[in-house]
KOLMIKE-501487 format. One record per residue: z negated, x, y of N, C-alpha, C in turn; residue in three letters. Coordinates in Angstrom, 1 decimal, always signed. Atoms other than C-alpha are relative to their C-alpha. Layout:
N
+--------+--------+--------+--------+--------+--------+--------+--------+--------+-----+
!     nw !     nu !     nv !    caw !    cau !    cav !     cw !     cu !     cv !   r !
+--------+--------+--------+--------+--------+--------+--------+--------+--------+-----+
!      Z !      X !      Y !      Z !      X !      Y !      Z !      X !      Y ! ala !
...
+--------+--------+--------+--------+--------+--------+--------+--------+--------+-----+
***
This chain:
101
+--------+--------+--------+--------+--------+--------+--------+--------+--------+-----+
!     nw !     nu !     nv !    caw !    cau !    cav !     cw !     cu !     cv !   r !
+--------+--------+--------+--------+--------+--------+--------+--------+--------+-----+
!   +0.7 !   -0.7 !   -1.1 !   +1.6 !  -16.6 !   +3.1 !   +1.0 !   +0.9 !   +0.8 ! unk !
!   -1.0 !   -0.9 !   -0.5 !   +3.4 !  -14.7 !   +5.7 !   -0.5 !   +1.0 !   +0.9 ! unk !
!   +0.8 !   -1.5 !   -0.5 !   +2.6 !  -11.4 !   +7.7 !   -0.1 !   -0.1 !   +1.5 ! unk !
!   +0.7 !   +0.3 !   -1.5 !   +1.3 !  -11.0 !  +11.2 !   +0.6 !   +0.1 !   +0.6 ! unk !
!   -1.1 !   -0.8 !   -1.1 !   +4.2 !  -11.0 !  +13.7 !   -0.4 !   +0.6 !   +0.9 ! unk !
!   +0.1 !   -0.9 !   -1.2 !   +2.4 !   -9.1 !  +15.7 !   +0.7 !   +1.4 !   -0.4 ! unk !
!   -0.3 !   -1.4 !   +0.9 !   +3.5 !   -6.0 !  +13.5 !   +1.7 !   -0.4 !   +0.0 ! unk !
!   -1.4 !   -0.2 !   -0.3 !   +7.4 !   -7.4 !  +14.0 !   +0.6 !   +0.5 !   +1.4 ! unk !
!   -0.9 !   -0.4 !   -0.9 !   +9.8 !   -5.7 !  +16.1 !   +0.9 !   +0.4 !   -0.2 ! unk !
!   -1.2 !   -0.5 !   +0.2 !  +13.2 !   -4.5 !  +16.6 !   -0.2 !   +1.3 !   -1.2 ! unk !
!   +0.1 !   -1.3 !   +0.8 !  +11.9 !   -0.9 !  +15.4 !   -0.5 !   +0.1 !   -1.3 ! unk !
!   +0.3 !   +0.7 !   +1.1 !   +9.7 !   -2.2 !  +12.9 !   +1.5 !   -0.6 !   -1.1 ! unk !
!   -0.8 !   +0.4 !   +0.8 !  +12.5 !   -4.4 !  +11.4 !   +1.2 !   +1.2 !   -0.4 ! unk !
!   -0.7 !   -1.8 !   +0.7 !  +14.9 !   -0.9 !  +11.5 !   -0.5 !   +0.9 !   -1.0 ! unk !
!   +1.0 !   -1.1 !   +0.9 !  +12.2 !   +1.2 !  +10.0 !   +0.0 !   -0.7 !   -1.5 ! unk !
!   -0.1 !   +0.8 !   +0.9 !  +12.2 !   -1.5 !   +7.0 !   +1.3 !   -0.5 !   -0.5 ! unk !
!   -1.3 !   +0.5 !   +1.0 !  +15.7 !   -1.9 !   +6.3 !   +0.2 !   +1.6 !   -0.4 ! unk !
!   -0.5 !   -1.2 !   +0.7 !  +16.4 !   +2.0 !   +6.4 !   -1.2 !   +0.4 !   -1.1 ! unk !
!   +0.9 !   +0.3 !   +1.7 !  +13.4 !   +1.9 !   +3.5 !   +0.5 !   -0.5 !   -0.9 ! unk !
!   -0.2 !   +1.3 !   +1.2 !  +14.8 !   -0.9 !   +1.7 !   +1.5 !   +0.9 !   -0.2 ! unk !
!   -1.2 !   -0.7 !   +0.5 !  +18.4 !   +1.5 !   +1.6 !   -0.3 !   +1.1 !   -0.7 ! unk !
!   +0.6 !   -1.1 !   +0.7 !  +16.5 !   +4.2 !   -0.1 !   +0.1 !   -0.2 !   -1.5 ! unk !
!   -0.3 !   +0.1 !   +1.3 !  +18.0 !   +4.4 !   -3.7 !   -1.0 !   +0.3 !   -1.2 ! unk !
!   +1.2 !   -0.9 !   +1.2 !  +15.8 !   +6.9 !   -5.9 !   -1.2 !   +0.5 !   +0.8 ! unk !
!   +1.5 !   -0.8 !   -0.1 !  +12.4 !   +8.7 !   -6.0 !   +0.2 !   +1.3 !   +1.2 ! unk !
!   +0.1 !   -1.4 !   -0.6 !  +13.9 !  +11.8 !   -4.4 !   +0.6 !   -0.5 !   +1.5 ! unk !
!   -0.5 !   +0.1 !   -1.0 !  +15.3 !  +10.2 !   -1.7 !   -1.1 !   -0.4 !   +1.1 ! unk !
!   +1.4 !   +0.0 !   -0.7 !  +12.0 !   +8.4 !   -0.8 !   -0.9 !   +1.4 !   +0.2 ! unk !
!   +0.7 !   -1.3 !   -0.3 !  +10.5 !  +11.8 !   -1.2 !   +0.3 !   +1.0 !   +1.3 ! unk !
!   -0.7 !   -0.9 !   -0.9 !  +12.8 !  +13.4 !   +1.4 !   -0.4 !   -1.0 !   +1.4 ! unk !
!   +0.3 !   +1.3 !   -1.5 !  +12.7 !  +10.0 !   +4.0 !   -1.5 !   +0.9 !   +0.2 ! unk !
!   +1.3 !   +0.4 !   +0.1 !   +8.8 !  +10.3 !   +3.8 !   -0.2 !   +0.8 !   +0.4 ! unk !
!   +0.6 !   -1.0 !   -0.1 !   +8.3 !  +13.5 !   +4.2 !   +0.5 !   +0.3 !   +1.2 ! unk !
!   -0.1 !   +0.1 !   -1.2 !  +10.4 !  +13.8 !   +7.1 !   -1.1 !   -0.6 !   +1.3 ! unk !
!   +0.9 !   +1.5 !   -0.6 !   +8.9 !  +10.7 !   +8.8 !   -1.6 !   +0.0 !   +0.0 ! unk !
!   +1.5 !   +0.4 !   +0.0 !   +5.0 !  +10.6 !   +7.9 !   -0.2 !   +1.7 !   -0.6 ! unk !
!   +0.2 !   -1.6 !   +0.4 !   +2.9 !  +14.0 !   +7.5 !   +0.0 !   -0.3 !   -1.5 ! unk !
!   +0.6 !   +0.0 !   +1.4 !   +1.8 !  +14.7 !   +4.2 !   -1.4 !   -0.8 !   -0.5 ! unk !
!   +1.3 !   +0.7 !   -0.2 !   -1.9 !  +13.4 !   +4.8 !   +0.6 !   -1.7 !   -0.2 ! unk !
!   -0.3 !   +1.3 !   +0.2 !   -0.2 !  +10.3 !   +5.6 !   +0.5 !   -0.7 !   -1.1 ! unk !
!   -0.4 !   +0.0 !   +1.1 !   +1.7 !  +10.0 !   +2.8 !   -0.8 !   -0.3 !   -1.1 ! unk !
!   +1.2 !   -0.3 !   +1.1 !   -1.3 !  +10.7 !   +0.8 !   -1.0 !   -1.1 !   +0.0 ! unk !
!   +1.1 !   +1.1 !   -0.8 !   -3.6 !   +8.3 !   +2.6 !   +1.0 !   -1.4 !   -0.5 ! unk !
!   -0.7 !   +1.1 !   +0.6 !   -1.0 !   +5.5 !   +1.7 !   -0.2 !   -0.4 !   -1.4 ! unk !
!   +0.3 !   +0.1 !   +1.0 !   -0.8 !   +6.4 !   -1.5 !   -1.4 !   -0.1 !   -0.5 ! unk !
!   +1.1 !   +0.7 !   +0.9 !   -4.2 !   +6.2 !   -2.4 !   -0.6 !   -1.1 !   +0.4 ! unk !
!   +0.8 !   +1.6 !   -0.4 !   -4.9 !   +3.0 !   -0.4 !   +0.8 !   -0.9 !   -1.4 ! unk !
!   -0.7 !   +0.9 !   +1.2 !   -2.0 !   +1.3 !   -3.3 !   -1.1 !   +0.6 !   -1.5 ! unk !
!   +0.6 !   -0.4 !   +0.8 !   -4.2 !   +3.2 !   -5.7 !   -1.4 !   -0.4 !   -0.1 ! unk !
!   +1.4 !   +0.7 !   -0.2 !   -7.4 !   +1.9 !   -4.5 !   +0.3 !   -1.5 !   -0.4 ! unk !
!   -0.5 !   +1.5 !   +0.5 !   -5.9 !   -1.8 !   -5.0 !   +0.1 !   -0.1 !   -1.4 ! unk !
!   -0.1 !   -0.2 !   +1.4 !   -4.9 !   -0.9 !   -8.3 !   -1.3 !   -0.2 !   -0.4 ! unk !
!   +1.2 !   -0.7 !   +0.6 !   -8.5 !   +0.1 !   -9.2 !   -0.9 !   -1.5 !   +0.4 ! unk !
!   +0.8 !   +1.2 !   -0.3 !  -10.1 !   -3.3 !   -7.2 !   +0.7 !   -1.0 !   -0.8 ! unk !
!   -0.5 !   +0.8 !   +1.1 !   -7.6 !   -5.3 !   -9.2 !   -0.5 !   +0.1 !   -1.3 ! unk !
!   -0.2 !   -0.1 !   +1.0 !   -8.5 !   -3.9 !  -12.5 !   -2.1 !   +0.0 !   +0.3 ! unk !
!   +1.3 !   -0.1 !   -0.4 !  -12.5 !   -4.7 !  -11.1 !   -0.9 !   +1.3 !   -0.7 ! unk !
!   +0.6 !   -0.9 !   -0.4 !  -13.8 !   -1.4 !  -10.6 !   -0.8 !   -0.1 !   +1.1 ! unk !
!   +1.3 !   +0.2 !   -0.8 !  -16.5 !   -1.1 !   -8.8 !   +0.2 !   +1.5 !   +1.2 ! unk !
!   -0.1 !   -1.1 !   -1.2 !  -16.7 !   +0.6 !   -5.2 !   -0.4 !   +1.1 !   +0.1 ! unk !
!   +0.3 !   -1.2 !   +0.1 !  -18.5 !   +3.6 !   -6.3 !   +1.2 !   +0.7 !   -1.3 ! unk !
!   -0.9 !   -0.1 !   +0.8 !  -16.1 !   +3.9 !   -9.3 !   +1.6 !   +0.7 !   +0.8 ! unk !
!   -1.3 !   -0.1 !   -0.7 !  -13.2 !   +3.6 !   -7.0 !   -0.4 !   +1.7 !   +0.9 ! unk !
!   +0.0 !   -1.0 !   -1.0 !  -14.6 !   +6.1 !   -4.2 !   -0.3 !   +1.5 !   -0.8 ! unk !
!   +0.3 !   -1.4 !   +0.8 !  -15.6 !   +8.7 !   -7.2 !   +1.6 !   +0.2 !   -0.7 ! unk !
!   -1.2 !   -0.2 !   -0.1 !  -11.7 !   +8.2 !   -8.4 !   +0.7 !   +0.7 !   +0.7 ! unk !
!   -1.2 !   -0.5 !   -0.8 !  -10.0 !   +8.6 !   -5.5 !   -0.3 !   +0.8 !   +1.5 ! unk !
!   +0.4 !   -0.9 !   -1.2 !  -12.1 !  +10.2 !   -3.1 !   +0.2 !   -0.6 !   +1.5 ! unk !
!   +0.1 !   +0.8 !   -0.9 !  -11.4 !   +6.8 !   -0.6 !   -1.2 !   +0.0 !   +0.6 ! unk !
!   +1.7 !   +0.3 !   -0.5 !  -14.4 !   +6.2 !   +1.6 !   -0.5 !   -1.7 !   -0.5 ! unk !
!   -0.1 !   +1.8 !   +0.6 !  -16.0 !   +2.4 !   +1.0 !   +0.2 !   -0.2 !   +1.1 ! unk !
!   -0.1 !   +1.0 !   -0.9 !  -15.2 !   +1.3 !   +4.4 !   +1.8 !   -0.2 !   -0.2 ! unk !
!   -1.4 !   +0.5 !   +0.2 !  -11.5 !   +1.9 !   +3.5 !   +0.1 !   -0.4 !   -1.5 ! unk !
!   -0.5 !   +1.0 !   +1.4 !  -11.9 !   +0.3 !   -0.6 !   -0.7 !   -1.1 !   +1.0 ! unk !
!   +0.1 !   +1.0 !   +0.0 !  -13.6 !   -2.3 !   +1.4 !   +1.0 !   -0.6 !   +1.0 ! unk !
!   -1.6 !   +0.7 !   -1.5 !  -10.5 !   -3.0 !   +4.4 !   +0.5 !   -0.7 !   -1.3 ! unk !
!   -0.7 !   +0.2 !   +0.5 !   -8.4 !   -3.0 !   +1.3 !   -0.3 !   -1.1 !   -0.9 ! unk !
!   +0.5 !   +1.3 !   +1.0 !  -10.7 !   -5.4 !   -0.9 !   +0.7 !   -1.0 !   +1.3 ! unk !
!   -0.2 !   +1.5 !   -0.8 !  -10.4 !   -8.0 !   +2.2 !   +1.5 !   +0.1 !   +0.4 ! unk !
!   -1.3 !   -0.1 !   +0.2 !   -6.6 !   -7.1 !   +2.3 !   +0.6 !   -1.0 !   -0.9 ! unk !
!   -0.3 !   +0.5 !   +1.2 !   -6.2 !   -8.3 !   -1.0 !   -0.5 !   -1.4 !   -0.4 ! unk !
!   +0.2 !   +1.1 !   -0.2 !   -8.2 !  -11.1 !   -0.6 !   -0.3 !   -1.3 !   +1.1 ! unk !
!   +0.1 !   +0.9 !   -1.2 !   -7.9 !  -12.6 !   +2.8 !   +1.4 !   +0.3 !   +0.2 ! unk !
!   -0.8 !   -0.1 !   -0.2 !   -4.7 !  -10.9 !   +3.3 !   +1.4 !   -0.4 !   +0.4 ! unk !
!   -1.0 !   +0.5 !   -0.1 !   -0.9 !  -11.5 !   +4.0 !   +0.9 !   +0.1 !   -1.7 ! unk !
!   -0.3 !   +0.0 !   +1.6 !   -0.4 !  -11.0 !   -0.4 !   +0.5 !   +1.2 !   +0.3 ! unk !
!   -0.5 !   -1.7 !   +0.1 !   +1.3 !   -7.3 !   +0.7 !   -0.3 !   +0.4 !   -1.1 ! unk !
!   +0.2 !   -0.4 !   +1.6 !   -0.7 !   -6.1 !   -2.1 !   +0.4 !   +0.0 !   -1.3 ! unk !
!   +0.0 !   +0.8 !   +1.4 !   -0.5 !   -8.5 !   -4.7 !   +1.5 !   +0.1 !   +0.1 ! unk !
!   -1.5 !   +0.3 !   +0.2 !   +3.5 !   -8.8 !   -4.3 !   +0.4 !   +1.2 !   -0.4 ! unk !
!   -0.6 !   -1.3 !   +0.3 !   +3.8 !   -4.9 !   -4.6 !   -0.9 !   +0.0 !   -1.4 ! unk !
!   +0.7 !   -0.5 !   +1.7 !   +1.4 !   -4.7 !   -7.8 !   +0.9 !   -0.9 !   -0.9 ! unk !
!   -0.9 !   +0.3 !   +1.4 !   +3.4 !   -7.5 !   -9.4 !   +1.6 !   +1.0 !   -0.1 ! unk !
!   -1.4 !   -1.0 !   +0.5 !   +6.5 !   -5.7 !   -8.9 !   -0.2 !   +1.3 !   -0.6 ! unk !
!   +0.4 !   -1.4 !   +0.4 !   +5.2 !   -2.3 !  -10.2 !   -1.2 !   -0.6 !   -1.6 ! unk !
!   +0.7 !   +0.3 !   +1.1 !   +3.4 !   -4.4 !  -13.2 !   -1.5 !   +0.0 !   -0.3 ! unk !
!   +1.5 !   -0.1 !   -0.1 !   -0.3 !   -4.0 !  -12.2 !   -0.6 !   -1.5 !   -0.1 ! unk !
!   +0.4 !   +1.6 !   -0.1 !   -0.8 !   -7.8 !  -12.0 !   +1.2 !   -1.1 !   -0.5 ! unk !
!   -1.0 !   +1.1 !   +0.6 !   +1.5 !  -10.8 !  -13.7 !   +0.1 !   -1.0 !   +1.2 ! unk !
!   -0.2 !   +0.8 !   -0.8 !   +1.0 !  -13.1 !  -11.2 !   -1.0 !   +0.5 !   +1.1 ! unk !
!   +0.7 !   +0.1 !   -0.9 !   -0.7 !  -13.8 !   -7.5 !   +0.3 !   -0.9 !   +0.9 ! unk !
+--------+--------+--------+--------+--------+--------+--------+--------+--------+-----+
***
């Protein structure tokens, strides 16, 4: 499966290599923080955190009592994950949440 080119561009593909040069934790911490507020940051992270929790079938009140998500965003992220471009699924197996996808 492959991702929507509408979301490719010159800047886009920039914004994604100087990510992909980001060595350690603290470096991503310093990029990020720059770059996206803190909210945003935060809102990211718990959407990968909400996937986590729909992978390991938790239930949408489950999830929204966890992580304080609303369900219209565990449910974007369910149809993400399963209509999606695999985004998800490719980051949880690399991070060990899932074996295959």
């Amino acid at each position: 499966m492959t991702y929507n080119p509408r979301i490719k561009s010159k800047q886009v593909d920039e914004l994604f290599e100087a990510i992909l040069k980001l060595e350690t934790m603290e470096e991503c911490y310093r990029f990020f923080e720059d770059i996206c507020t803190i909210k945003e940051v935060q809102s990211i992270a718990q959407r990968l955190e909400v996937a986590k929790l729909l992978k390991a079938n938790k239930t949408y009140n489950e999830i929204e009592e966890q992580t304080g998500a609303s369900t219209a965003t565990i449910s974007r992220i369910s149809r993400a994950l399963n209509f999606g471009v695999d985004g998800y699924n490719l980051v949880l197996k690399k991070i060990g949440v899932i074996d295959k996808y």
